[in-house]
C-alpha positions as CSV (number, residue, x, y, z in Angstrom):
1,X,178.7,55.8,-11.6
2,X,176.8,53.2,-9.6
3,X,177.1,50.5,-12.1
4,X,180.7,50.6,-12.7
5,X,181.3,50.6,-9.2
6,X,179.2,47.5,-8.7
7,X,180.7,45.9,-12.2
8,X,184.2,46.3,-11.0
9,X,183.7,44.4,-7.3
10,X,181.9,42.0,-9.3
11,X,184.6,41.2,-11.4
12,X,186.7,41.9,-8.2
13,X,184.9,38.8,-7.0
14,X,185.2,37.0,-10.1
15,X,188.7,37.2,-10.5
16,X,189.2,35.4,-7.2
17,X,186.3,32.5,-7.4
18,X,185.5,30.2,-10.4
19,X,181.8,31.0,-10.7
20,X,179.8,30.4,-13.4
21,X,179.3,34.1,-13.9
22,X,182.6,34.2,-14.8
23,X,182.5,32.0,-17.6
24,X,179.6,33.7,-18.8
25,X,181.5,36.7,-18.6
26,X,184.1,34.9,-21.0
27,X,181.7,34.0,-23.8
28,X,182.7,36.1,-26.7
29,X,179.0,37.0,-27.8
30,X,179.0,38.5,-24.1
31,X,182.1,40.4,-24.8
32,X,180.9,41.6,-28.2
33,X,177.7,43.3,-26.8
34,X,179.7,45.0,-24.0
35,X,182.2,46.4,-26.9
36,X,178.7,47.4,-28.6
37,X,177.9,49.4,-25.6
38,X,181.0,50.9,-25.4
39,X,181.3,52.3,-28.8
40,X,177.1,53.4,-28.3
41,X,178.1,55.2,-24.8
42,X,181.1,56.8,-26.8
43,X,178.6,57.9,-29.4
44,X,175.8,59.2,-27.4
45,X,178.7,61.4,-25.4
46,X,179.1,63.4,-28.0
47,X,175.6,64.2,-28.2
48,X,174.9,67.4,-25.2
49,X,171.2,66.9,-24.6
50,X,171.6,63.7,-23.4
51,X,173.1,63.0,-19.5
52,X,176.6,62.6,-19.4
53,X,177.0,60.4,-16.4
54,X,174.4,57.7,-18.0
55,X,176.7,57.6,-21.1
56,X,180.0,57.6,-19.1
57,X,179.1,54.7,-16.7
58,X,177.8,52.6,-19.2
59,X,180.9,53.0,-21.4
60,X,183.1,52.9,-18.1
61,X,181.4,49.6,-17.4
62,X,181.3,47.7,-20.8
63,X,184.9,48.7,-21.5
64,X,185.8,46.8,-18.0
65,X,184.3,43.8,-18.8
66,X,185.4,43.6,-22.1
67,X,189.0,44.6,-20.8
68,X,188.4,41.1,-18.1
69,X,186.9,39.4,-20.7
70,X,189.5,39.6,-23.3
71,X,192.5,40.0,-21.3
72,X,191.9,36.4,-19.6
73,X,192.8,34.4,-22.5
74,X,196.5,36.5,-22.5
75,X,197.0,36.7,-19.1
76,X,196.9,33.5,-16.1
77,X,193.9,33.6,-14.7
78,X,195.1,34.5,-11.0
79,X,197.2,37.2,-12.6
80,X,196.5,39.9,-9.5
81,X,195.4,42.8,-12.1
82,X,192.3,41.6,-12.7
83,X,191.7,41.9,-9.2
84,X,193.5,45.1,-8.4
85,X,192.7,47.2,-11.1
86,X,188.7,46.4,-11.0
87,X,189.3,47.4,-6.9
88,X,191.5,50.6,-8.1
89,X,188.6,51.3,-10.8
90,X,185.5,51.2,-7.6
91,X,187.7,53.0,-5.3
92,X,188.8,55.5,-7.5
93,X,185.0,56.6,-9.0
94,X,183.9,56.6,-5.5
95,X,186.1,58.4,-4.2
96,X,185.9,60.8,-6.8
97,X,182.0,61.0,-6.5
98,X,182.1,61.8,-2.6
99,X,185.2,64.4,-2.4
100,X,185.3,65.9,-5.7
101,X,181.9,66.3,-7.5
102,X,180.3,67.1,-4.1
103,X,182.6,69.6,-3.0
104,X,182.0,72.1,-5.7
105,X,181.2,74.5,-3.3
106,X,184.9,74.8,-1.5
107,X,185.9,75.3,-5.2
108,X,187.2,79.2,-5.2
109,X,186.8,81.1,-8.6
110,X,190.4,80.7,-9.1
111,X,190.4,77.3,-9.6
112,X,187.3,77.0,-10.9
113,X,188.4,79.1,-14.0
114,X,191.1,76.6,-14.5
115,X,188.3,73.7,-14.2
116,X,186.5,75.8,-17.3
117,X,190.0,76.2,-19.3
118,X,190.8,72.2,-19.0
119,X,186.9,71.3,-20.1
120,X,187.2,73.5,-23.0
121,X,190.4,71.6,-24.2
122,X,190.4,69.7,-27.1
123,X,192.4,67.2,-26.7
124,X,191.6,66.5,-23.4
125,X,188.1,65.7,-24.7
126,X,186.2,62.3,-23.5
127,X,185.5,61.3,-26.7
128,X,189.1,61.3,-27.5
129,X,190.3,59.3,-24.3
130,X,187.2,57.0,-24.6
131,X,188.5,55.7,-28.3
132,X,192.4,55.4,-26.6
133,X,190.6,53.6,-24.1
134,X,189.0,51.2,-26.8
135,X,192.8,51.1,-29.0
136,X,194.3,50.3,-25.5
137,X,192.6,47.2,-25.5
138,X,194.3,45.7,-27.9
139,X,197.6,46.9,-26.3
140,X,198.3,43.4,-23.9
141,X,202.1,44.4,-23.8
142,X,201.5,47.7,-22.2
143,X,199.3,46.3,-19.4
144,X,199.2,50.2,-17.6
145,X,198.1,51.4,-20.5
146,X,194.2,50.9,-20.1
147,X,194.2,51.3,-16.5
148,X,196.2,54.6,-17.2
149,X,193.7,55.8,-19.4
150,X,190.5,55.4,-17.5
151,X,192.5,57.1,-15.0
152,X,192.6,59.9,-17.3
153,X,188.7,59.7,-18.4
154,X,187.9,59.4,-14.5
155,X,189.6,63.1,-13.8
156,X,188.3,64.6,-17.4
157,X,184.6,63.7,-16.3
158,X,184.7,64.7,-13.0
159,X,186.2,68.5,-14.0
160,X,183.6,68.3,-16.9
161,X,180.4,67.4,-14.1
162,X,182.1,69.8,-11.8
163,X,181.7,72.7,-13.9
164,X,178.4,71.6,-15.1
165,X,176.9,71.3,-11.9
166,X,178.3,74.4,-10.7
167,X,177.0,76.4,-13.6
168,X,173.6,75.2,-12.7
């Protein structure tokens, strides 16, 4: 998750500077290519040969910008969430990188079965949050919703990598 994390403090230093990045980031050509790479990332997700990670950091990351991107025009542009929530997004998938995905080995067998139960859950699958995720963007009057979401996506993909990598 490298490239959302460096996306999100970019935009984290966007949202609090008038660069001319960020009015690149607002041309909606620019927005329509990251929405292309979103619904691409979705796509190749649901195919298992590939890497997972590669397909959830790029969707992680074009769904961002095209959250900043489209969001600006409904929302002031000092509006504190498109600082916060690109910081909570960084800290969040770091965080979850270092403590969780790397500690699979003070995972007991216990809880591990219970990681294996909630990846094999249908409705809990990434494909599934990843197209709320695009729907949410749309949603301007529920402002949690998207950040709520990717939430969600961040703890399905890091029980799917943990059992992955542990059955390796």
């Amino acid at each position: 998750m490298p490239l959302f994390i460096i996306i999100n403090l970019a935009l984290c230093f966007f949202a609090q500077t008038d660069s001319v990045f960020k009015s690149l980031l607002l041309i909606p050509l620019f927005m329509h290519i990251n929405l292309g790479i979103a619904i691409v990332s979705l796509l190749g997700s649901l195919i298992k040969k590939f890497n997972s990670l590669v397909w959830f950091d790029l969707f992680s990351s074009a769904t961002t910008v095209v959250w900043f991107a489209y969001w600006q025009t409904s929302f002031k542009d000092d509006s504190p969430m498109f600082f916060f929530y690109p910081l909570y997004f960084s800290m969040l998938s770091a965080l979850i990188s270092l403590f969780f995905i790397n500690a699979l080995t003070k995972v007991d067998k216990d809880s591990f079965a219970i990681m294996q139960q909630i990846d094999k859950k249908v409705l809990l699958h990434p494909a599934i949050i990843m197209v709320g995720i695009l729907l949410s963007l749309e949603s301007h009057q529920n402002f949690m919703l998207f950040p709520t979401l990717m939430t969600l996506l961040f703890i399905r993909f890091s029980i799917a990598s943990s059992v992955r990598l542990r059955k390796h």
